[in-house]
N, C-alpha and C positions, 0 to 999 in steps of 0.2 A: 965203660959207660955208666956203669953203677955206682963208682965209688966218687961222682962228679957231687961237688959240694953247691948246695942251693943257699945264696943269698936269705939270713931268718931264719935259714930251716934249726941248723942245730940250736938258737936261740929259742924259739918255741917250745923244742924238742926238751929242754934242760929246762923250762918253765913248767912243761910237763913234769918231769921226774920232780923237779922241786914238790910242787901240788902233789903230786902221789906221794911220795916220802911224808908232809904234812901231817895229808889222812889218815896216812896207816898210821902212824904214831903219835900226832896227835902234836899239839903247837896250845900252850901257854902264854898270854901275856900278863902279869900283874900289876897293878900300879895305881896308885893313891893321887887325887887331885887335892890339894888344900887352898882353900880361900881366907885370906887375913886380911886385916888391916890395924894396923899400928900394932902389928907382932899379937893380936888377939885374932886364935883359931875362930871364922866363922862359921866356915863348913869345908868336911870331909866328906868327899866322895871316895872310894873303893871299888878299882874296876877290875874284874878278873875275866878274862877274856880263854875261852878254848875252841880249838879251831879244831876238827878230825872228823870223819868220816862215823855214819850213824851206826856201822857196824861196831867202829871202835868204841863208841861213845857207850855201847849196847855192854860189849863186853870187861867193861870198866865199870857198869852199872850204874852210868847214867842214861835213863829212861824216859824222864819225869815227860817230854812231848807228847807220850803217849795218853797219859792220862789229864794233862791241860786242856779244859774246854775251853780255852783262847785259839789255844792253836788246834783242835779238832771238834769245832761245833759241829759236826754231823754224829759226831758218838753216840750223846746223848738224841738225838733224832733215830739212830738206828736200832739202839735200845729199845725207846718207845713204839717203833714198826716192827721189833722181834714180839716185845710183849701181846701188842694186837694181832701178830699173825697168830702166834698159839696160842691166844684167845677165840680165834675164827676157828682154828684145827678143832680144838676142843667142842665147839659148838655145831661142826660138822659131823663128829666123829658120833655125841649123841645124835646127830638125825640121823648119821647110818645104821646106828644100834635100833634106834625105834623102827627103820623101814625092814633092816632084817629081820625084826621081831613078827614086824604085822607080816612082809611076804610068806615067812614061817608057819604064821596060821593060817591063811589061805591056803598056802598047800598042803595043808594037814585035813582041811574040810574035806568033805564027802564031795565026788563031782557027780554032776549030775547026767543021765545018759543025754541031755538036754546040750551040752555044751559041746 
């Protein structure tokens, strides 16, 4: 009953490996468009195309997505919300200095048989 063959299935299945195979290693296209007219170059286009997965791309050292605020406009947003939180810390950390100070001299004063 296991070894019954499904209509697609090994089709998909071999679409799969293909796409994995791709990624891991990673797929090249190169190729030049030209536009003339009466044998006069008017424009070159240059299309280099790669196709692999972000780890591979990673360990080839290509990166560059990371640092594109096209493609990652909350960066800079996160940036500016790290710099305001440790500007709040900061401004926290002096009130805690000043209330430890003052609690420090209250309990240093004389109490009174009053209290």
């Amino acid at each position: 009953m296991g070894s019954e063959l499904q209509p697609g299935r090994s089709h998909s299945s071999g679409l799969v490996d293909v796409l994995d195979r791709v990624l891991d290693k990673g797929l090249v296209i190169a190729g030049d468009i030209k536009v003339s007219l009466a044998e006069v170059e008017l424009l070159t286009i240059r299309i280099r195309l790669m196709i692999c997965s972000i780890d591979k791309a990673e360990e080839i050292g290509l990166d560059w997505w990371k640092y594109d605020r096209h493609l990652s406009p909350g960066r800079e947003q996160v940036m500016q919300e790290n710099l305001e939180l440790r500007e709040q810390l900061r401004v926290m950390e002096r009130r805690l200095a000043v209330l430890t100070r003052a609690s420090g001299r209250r309990s240093r004063a004389p109490r009174s048989d009053k209290d």
